[in-house]
N, C-alpha and C positions, 0 to 999 in steps of 0.2 A: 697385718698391713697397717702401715703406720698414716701418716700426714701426704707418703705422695699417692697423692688422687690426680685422676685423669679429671682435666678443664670441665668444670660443669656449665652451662650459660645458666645464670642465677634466675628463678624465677622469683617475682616478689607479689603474694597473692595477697589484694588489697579488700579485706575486710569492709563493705562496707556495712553499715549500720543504720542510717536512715533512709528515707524513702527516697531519694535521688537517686539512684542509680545509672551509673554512663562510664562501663567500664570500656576502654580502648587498650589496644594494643597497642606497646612502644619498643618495636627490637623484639627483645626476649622478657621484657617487663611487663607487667600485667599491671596497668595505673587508671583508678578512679581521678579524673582531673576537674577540680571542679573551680578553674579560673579565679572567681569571685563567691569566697563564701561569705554567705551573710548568715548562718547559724550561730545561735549561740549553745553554748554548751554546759549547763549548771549543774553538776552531782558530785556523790561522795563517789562512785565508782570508780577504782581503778582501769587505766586504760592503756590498751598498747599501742606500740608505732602505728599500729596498721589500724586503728580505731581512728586516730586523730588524722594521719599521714596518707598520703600518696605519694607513689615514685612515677618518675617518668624520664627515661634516658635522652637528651638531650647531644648536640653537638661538643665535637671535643674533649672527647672522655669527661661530661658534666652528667649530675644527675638532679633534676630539678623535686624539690619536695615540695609538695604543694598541702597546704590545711584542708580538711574537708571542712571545718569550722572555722568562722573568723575570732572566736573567743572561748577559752574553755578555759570554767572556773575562776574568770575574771581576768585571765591571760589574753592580749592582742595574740594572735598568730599573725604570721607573714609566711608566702615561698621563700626559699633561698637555694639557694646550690651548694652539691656537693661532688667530689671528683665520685668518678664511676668504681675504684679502685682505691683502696687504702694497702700500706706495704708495710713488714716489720721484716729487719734483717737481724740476721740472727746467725752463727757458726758452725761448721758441719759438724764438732765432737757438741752442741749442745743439741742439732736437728738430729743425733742417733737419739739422746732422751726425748724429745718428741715423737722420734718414732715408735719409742716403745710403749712411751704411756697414753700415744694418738690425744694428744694435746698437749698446744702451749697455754704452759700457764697462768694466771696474774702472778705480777711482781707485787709481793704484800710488801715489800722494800723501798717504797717510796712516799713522796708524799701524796701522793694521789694514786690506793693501790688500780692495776691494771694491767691493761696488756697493750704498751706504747707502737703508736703506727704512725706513717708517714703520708704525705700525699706526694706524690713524685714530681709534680712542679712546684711545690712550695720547698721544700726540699731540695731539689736542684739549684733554685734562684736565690734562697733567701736563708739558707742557711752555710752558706759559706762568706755570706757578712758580718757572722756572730763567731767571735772569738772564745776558744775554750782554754785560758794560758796563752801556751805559747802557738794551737793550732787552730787554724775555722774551724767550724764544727762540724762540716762534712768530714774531713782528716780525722778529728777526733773523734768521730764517731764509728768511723769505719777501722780505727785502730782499738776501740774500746770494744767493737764485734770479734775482732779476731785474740781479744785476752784468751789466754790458755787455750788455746786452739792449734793444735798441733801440725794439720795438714795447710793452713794455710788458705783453705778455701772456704769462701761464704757463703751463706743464703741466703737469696730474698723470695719470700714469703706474699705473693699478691692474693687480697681477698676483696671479694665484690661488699661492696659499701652497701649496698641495699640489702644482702641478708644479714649484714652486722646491722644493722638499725632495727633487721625485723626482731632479732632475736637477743636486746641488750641495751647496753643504756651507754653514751658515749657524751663524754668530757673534752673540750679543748683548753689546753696551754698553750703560750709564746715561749721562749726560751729568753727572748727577752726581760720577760718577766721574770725569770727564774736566775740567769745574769745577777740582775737587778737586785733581788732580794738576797740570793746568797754572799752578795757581798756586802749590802748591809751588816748581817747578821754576822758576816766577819771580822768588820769594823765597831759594831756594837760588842761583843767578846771581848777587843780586847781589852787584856789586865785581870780578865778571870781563870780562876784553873781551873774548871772544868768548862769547856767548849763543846758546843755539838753543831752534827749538820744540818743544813736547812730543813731536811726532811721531818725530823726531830719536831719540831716547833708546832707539830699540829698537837702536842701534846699541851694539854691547859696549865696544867704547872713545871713545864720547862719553858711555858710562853710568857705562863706570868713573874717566873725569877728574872728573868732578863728586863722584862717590864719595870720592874722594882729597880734592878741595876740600871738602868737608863734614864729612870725618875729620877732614884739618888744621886747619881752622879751627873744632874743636870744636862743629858748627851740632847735628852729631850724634855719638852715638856709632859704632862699629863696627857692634854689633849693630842699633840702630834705623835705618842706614844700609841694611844687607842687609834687612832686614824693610820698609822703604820701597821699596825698586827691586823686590825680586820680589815687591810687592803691586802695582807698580805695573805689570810685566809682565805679571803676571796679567790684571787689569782694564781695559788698556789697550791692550797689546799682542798681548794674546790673545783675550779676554773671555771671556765667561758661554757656555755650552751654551744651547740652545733651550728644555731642558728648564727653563731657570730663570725660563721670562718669566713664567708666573702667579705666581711669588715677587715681582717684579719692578713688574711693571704696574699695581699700585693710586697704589704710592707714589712711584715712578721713573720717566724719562723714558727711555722706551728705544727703542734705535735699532738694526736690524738689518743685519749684513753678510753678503751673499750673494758667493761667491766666485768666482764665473764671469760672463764678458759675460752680457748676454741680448741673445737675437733672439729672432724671432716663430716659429722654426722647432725652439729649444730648449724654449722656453717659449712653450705654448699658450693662449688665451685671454685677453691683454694687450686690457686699452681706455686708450684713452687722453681727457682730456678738455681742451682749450683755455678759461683764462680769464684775464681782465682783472686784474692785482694792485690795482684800485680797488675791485673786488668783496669784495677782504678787509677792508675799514677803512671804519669811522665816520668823517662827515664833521671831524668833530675830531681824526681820522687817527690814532685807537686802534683796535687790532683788532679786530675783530666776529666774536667763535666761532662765532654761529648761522649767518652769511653765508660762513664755511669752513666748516661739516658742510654747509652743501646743496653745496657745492661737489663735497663727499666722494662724497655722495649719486648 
């Protein structure tokens, strides 16, 4: 039995560790909520979600994360929110390999390896603003799901946000960002005969040849050289903390990396849904966002 599992309602069981204790019920979420913390928190101990965190299912498919600690290890914490649901779409001839090996992968293939996810209204709203060539990126992404895909049918892949946090470490990108620097890095190449792609670049010496070609040939300075490469580590190689996606999500297209495989046995409560890539487009074979939210749905 592979990835389809019957709908689990996620339980997220909140560890706590010091002496406060006021666990409540929210839904199906089991969340220590502790409003205003004033702890601090100073050790070498490693610590999980459920150490630092609390979840608590809020309005609007949101899910609010609350600190148990107002500081640990010299870090402010704050709450913020996060959607209830993260989604990866993916194609029926690559969902039979999921089925046989009961987990999706990481992609060691990018710049930031992982397992890339969606929130379905950032998604919806803010990613058919961002051009890929000649398509938005909703188009292009939904034609780059269906490469080598013979039947023509898609997947999307819904997993509850709260046991990916219990059980894994999550990254956010913009795509904006990723725009942005790939095309730098396309304009800084040229005239060289060996070219690579952005993903490439977290490499220290295919980062510092270019460096050198950019000095020498005056493109940049020294300084706006160095402030180029570790903005672009930053953002690209590393990316944003979780905490930054309500900054993030009105105006940006963002994309989440989860750092571990999933299976149905790490991660509880995966559905999965089968559709037609016809289903997404107007007969004049433009996108139809209301015919992808019922998709969502």
């Amino acid at each position: 039995m592979g990835l389809k599992v019957n709908t689990i309602k996620p339980v997220f069981n909140a560890v706590v560790s010091c002496a406060e204790k006021s666990a409540v019920k929210s839904g199906s979420i089991m969340s220590c909520v502790r409003p205003n913390p004033v702890n601090k928190l100073c050790t070498n101990k490693s610590f999980t979600f459920d150490d630092i965190y609390s979840v608590t299912r809020i309005k609007n498919g949101r899910l609010r994360i609350i600190p148990k600690f107002s500081n640990v290890n010299g870090k402010q914490l704050h709450s913020f929110e996060m959607p209830e649901y993260l989604y990866h779409v993916t194609n029926e001839e690559k969902m039979k390999l999921i089925n046989a090996t009961r987990k999706i992968k990481v992609s060691e293939n990018e710049q930031l390896p992982g397992i890339y996810l969606l929130d379905k209204e950032n998604f919806l709203k803010n990613y058919i603003n961002v051009s890929d060539e000649n398509y938005n990126l909703i188009n292009s992404m939904i034609k780059h799901a269906n490469d080598n895909n013979k039947s023509g049918n898609l997947v999307l892949i819904r997993i509850p946000t709260a046991n990916l946090l219990k059980n894994g470490k999550m990254r956010i990108r913009t795509q904006e960002d990723f725009f942005y620097f790939q095309n730098k890095i396309r304009d800084l190449q040229k005239g060289l005969k060996k070219k690579h792609l952005l993903r490439m670049f977290k490499d220290d010496t295919i980062r510092n040849d270019l460096k050198k070609h950019i000095i020498d040939n005056r493109l940049m300075t020294n300084v706006e050289a160095e402030t180029f490469f570790a903005e672009m580590k930053s953002k690209i190689h590393y990316g944003y903390g979780i905490e930054q996606f309500e900054k993030l999500e009105n105006n940006k297209a963002v994309e989440f990396i989860f750092n571990r495989d999933i299976t149905p046995d790490l991660i509880k409560g995966i559905k999965i849904r089968k559709f037609s890539i016809d289903e997404c487009y107007n007969s004049d074979g433009t996108i139809n966002i209301e015919k992808l939210r019922a998709i969502f749905e």
